[in-house]
ZABABA-858218 format. One line per 8 residues: number of its first residue (from 1); for each residue x, y, z of C-alpha. Coordinates in nm, 2 decimals, m for minus. Layout:
<pts>
NUM) X:Y:Z; ...
</pts>
This chain:
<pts>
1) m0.83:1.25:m0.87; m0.96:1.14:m1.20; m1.24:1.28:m1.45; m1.35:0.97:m1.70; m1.54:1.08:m1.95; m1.73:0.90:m2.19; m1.63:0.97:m2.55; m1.86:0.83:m2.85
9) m1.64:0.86:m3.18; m1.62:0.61:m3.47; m1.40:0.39:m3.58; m1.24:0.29:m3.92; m1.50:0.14:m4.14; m1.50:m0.24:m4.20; m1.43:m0.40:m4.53; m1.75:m0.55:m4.69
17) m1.73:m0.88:m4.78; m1.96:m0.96:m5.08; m1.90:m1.14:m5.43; m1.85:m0.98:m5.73; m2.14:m1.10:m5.86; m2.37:m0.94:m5.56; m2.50:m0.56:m5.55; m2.22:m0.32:m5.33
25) m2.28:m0.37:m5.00; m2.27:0.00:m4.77; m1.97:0.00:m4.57; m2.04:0.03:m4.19; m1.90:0.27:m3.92; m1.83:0.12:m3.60; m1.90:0.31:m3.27; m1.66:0.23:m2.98
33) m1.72:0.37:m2.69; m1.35:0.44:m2.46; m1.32:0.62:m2.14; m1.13:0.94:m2.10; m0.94:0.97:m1.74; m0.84:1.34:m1.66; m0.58:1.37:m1.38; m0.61:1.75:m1.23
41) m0.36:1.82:m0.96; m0.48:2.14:m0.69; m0.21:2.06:m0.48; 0.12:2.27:m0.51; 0.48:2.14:m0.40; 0.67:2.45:m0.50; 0.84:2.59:m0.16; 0.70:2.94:m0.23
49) 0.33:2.78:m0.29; 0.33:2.57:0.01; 0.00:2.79:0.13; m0.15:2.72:m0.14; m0.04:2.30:m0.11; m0.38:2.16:0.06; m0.67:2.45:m0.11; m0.95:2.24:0.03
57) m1.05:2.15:m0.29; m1.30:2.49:m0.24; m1.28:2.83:m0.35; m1.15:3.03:m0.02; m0.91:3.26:0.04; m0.65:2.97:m0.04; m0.72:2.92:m0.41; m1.02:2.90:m0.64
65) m1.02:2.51:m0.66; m1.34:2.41:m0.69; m1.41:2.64:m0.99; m1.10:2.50:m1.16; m1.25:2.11:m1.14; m1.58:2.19:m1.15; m1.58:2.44:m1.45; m1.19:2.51:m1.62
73) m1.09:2.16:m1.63; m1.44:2.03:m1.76; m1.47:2.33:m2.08; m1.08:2.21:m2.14; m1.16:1.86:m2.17; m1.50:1.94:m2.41; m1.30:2.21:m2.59; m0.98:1.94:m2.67
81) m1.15:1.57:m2.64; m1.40:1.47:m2.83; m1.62:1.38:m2.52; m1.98:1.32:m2.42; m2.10:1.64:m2.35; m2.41:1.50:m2.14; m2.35:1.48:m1.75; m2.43:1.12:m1.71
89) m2.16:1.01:m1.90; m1.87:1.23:m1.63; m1.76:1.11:m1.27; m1.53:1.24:m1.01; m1.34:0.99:m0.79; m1.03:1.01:m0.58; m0.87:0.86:m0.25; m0.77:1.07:0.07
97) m0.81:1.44:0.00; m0.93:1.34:m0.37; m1.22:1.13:m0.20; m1.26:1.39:0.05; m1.28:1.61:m0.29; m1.50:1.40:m0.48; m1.81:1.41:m0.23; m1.73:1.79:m0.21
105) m1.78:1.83:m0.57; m2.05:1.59:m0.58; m2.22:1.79:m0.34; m2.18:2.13:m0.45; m2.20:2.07:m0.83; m2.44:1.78:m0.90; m2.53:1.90:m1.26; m2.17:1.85:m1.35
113) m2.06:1.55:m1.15; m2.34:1.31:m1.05; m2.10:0.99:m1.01; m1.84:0.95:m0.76; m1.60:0.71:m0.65; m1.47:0.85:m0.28; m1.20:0.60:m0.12; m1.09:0.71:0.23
121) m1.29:1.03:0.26; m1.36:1.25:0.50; m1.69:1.37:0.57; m1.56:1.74:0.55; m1.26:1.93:0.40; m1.05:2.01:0.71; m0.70:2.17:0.81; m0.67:2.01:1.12
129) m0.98:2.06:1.32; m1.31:2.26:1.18; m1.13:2.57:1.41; m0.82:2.58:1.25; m0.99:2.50:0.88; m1.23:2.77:0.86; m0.99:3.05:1.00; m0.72:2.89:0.72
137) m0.97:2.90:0.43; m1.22:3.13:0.54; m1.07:3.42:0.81; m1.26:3.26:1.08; m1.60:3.31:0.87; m1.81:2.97:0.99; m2.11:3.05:0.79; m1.91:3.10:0.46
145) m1.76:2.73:0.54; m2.06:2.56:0.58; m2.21:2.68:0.25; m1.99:2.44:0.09; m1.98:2.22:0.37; m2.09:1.85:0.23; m2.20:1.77:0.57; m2.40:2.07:0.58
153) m2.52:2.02:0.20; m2.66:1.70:0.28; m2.85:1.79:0.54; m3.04:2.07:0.33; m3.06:1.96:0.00; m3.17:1.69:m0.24; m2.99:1.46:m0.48; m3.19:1.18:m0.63
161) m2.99:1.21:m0.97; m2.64:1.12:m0.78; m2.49:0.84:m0.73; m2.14:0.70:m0.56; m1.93:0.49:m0.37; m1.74:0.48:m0.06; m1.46:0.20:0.02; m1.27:0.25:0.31
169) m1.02:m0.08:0.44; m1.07:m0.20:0.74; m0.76:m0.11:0.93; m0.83:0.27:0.88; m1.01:0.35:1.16; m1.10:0.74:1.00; m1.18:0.60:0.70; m1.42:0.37:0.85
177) m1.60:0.64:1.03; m1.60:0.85:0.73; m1.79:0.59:0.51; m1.99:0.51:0.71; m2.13:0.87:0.79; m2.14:0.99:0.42; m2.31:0.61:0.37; m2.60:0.72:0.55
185) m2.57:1.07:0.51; m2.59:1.08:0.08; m2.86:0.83:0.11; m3.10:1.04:0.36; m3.06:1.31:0.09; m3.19:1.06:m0.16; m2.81:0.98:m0.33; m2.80:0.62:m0.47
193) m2.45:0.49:m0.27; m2.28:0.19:m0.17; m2.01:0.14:0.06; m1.76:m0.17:0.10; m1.48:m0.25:0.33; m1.16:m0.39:0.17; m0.84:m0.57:0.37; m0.61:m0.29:0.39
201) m0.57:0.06:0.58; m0.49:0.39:0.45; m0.24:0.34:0.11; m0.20:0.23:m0.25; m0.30:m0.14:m0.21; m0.65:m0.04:m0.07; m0.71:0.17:m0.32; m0.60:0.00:m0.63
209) m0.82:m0.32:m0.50; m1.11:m0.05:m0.43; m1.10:0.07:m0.79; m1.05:m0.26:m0.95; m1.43:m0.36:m0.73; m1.58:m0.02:m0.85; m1.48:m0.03:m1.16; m1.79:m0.26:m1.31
217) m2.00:m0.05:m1.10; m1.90:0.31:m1.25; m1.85:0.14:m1.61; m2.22:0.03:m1.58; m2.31:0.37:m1.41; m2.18:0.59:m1.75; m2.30:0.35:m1.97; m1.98:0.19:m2.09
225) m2.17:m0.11:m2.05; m2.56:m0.24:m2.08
</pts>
């Protein structure tokens, strides 16, 4: 899962080029604009963590994930980079759980992340079935689940500042079926999404061809680009 950020910082200044014979010139800064990509890992191999190795990428009984990505890792990266502070210039993105993530976080903290790249996402964070999910993460509490449910979210709320996209590859039958219900699902609740379907199933070739097609899109999106 990756955070870009948009950093604006200036670059060396560039050497004037007038004769001796003209008036000194003022040396210009150039602005260059790069992109930060944070890498935050919720997932735990360590044998005595293994509970703790899927959190949902939600605050639950599991671990307090979605307040590490959606506020710790943010106020590290403005507190250390030298970053765009303003929300327009931050995404979320990720593939499998990480897409899955991505529309989570999009969904529950759209003042923080209002771009998202989701690749191979689920529609909801699960542990198996719904069942066996909310009595993992929430001791069999349904309505505490569906608070952050992005299903559910979408549903109730509004989001006509967010904006994403979903790839799936064509040989991944869930993946399919999950882009194609958060497709119409983000843009009933007034998202601005696209979706595309790639050769490929559920691996590293889809999703490095998925980020090399969305990358123009979310470069345009943060305004990397005109």
């Amino acid at each position: 899962m990756s955070i870009p950020a948009q950093p604006r910082r200036c670059a060396r200044s560039t050497r004037s080029t007038h004769r001796k014979s003209d008036p000194p010139q003022p040396r210009r800064a150039r602005t260059t604009t790069k992109t930060i990509a944070a890498t935050p890992d919720t997932r735990s191999s360590r044998p005595a963590q293994r509970a703790f190795a899927n959190p949902l990428c939600l605050d639950s009984r599991l671990a307090n994930a979605a307040t590490y990505l959606a506020a710790d890792v943010p106020a590290w990266i403005r507190a250390h980079l030298t970053v765009d502070d303003h929300a327009s210039a931050w995404a979320i993105g990720g593939l499998s759980y990480g897409g899955t993530c991505a529309v989570q976080l999009a969904t529950n903290y759209p003042t923080v992340y209002p771009t998202f790249l989701a690749f191979s996402a689920d529609p909801e964070p699960r542990l198996g079935s719904r069942y066996e999910t909310i009595v993992a993460a929430f001791a069999g509490n349904e309505h505490d689940y569906q608070q952050v449910n992005p299903t559910r979210l979408l549903q109730t709320s509004r989001y006509p500042g967010s904006a994403g996209a979903f790839v799936a590859g064509d040989r991944d039958r869930d993946g399919l079926s999950g882009a194609r219900t958060l497709l119409q699902a983000t843009r009933s609740a007034g998202m601005d999404t696209h979706y595309t379907e790639l050769p490929g199933g559920h691996d590293w070739h889809l999703w490095s061809a998925a980020l090399h097609r969305e990358l123009s899109w979310l470069a345009t999106r943060l305004g990397l680009v005109p």
